[in-house]
C-alpha positions, 0 to 999 in steps of 0.5 A, a space after each residue: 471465542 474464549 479460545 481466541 482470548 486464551 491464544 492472544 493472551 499467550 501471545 501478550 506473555 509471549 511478547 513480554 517474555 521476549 523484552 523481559 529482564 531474560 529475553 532476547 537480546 535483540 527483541 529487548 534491543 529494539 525501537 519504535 524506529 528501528 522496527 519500522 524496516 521490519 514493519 514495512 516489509 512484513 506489510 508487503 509480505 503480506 500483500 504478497 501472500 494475499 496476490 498468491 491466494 488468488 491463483 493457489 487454494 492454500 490459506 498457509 501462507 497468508 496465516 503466517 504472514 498476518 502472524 508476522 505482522 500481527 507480531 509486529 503490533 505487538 512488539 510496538 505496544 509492548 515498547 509502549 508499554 515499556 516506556 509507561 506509555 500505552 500497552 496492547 489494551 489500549 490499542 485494542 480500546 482505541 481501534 474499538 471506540 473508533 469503528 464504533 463511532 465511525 459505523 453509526 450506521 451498525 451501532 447507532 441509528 444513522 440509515 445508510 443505502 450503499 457503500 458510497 453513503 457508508 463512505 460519505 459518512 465515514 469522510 465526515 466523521 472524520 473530519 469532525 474528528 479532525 477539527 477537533 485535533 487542530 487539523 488545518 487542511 483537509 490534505 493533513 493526515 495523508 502519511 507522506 511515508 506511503 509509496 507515492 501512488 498510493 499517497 496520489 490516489 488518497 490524495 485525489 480521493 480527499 479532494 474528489 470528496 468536497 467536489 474537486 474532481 473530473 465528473 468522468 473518466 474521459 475527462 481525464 484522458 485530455 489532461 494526460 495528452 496534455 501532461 504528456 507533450 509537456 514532457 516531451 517539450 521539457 526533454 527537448 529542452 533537456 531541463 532535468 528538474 523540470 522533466 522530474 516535475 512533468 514525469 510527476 504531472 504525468 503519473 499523477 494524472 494517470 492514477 487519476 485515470 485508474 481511479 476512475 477506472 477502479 484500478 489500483 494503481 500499486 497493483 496494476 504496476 505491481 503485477 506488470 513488473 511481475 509480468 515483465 520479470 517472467 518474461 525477461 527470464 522466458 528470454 533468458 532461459 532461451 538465450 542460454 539454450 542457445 549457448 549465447 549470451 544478450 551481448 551476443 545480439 543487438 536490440 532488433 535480435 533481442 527483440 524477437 525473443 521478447 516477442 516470443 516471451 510475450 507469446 508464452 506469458 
């Protein structure tokens, strides 16, 4: 452990270092909003890295690529500090003071049996939390900058956890029939706003379904996208075999490669 302190302390100097009167011109450049680009994409970078451990054995990558978001942090609280505001310390005693008092059931007296009671309480606290800062709505608080799919499912989540919710998955499958011959109606009215709105009905009670499923609904389209990608470009590779090119063939012609693709990936 001490060797971890001496580490992340050497990363503090690194920082400051950087945004010190001789650092880096563009380290010393940077915004709490101009970074916020660099924080998203390493965040995912991350999720990348973590869906890449699951098929090699190799931690590599996933350690450098917490590195880089853990630099992310850093350069955050040393703005923060730079502007007499908060430094890294106080973000360190903020993160801890919070899983302290939101796990009662680990250093205080609160018993818990499984997860589910963990979350329960968890929900609670912070919600009394919450009142405490001026927040109306339960629905306060949900980032509007997440990916919508994401927003949705802690979205329902709020709501299932003060009894607004389907008590089962098979509920949900009417309400997405439903759903969906209200799109097919508004496109045969051809009413273009009202189409976006049906398509937004649609998906949102498809992230219903998966959660009730416990799929996430960000992966699942993720790794589809991935799945369709390494089939467009099996198609591709064939294609140009070949000597053709996709002009070269109508949509039922195509269509036999992809079935081929399919049967490889």
């Amino acid at each position: 452990m001490t060797k971890c302190y001496q580490l992340f302390g050497k990363l503090v100097e690194v920082v400051a270092a950087l945004r010190g009167e001789n650092g880096c011109p563009w380290d010393k450049e940077q915004t709490h909003s101009t970074l916020k680009s660099s924080l998203l994409e390493e965040t995912y970078e991350v999720i990348e890295a973590i869906d890449g451990e699951v098929s090699a054995t190799s931690p590599t990558k996933l350690k450098e690529e917490l590195g880089d978001l853990l630099m992310q942090v850093m350069l955050h609280a040393q703005i923060a500090q730079d502007e007499n505001k908060f430094n890294i310390g106080d973000v360190i005693q903020t993160i801890t003071e919070k899983l302290i008092r939101r796990h009662p059931h680990v250093f205080g007296d609160v018993q818990v049996e499984n997860s589910a009671q963990v979350l329960s309480n968890w929900e609670a606290i912070k919600r009394m939390e919450a009142s405490s800062q001026d927040r109306e709505s339960l629905m306060d608080g949900i980032p509007i900058q997440l990916p919508s799919l994401i927003r949705a499912r802690k979205i329902q989540n709020k709501a299932s956890r003060v009894g607004f919710d389907w008590k089962q998955g098979e509920d949900v499958l009417p309400k997405i029939q439903e759903e969906f011959e209200e799109l097919k109606d508004s496109m045969k009215l051809s009413e273009q706003v009202e189409i976006e709105m049906e398509i937004g009905d649609l998906l949102f009670s498809i992230v219903n379904l998966s959660r009730f499923l416990n799929v996430d609904p960000e992966d699942a389209l993720r790794k589809v996208n991935e799945k369709f990608i390494r089939r467009f470009q099996i198609m591709e590779a064939e294609i140009k075999r070949q000597g053709k090119r996709f002009e070269d063939y109508d949509l039922e012609g195509l269509d036999e490669f992809w079935e081929k693709a399919k049967r490889s990936v």
